[in-house]
C-alpha positions in Angstrom: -19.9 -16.4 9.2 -23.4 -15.2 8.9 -25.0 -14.3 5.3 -28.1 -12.5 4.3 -30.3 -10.8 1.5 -31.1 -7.4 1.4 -34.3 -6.2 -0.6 -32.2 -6.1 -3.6 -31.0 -9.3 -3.5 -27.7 -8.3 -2.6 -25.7 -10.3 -0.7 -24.5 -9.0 2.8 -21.9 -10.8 5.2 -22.8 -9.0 8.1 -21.8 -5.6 7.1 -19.6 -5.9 4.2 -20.5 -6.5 0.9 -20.0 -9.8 -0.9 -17.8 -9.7 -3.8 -18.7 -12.5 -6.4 -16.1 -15.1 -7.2 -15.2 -12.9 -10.6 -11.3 -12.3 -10.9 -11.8 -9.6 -13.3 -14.3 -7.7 -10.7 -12.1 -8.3 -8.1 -9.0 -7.2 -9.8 -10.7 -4.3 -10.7 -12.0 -3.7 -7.4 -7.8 -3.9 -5.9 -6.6 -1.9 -8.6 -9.0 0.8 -7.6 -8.1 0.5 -3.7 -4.4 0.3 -4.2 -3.7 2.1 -7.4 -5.9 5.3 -6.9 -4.9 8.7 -6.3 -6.8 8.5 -2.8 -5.3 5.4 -1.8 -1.5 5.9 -2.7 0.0 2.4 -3.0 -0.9 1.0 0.7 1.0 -1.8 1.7 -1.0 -5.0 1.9 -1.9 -5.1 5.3 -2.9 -1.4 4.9 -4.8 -2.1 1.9 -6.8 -5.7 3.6 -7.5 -3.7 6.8 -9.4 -1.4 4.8 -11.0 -3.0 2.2 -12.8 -6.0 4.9 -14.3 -3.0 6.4 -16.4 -2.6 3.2 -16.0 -5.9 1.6 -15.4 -9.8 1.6 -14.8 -12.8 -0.6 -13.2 -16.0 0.6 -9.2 -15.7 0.5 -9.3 -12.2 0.4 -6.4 -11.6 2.6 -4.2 -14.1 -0.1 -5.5 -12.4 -3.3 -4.5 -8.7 -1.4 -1.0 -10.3 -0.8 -0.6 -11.3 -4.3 -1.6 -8.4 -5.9 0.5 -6.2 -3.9 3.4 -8.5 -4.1 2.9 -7.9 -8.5 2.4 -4.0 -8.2 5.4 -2.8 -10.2 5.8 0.8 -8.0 5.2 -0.8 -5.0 8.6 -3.2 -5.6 10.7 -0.4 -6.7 9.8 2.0 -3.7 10.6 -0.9 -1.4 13.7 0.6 1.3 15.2 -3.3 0.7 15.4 -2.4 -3.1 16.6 1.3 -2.4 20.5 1.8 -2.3 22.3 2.6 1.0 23.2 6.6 0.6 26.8 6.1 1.8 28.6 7.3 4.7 29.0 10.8 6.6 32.1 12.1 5.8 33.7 14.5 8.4 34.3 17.9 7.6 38.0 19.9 8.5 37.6 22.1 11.9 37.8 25.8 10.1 40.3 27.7 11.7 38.3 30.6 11.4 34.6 31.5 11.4 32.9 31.4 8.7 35.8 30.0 6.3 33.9 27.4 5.4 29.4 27.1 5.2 28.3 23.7 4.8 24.3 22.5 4.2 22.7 19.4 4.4 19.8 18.4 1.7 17.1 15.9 2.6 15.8 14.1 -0.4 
């Protein structure tokens, strides 16, 4: 892993931008990328893809994990926390046309 300086004396791991070991910077920095209205609650693979593009701190990939893991939305919204929507039940055969007008709704 290569480091440098910039003129600013900001530090640079090749391309991303290194995020000092502060927990409240970086929590504030993954509440902004998962929380925000432009980021909609990735998952945390979603959200470590695209935050190492622009960023980087040692056990990154961990503290993304974690935080997701907390996010109360996120655990809610999760299909294995969602009840099962039940069975099709069949409908009669009309016996004539237009007896009977059925309509599905997707929610």
């Amino acid at each position: 892993v290569e480091f440098r300086l910039d003129d600013d004396n900001v530090l640079w791991q090749d391309t991303r931008l290194v995020v000092p070991n502060d927990a409240s910077l970086r929590e504030a920095l993954l509440t902004e990328a998962h929380s925000s209205p432009f980021f909609v609650h990735l998952g945390s693979t979603k959200m470590y893809h695209d935050l190492k593009q622009h960023f980087w701190w040692s056990g990154m990939k961990g503290d993304v994990a974690m935080f997701v893991s907390k996010c109360l939305i996120c655990q809610q919204v999760k299909i294995e926390n969602q009840r099962a929507s039940g069975l099709l039940q069949p409908l009669d055969i009309p016996v004539w046309k237009w007896d009977e007008i059925s309509m599905d709704f997707v929610t």
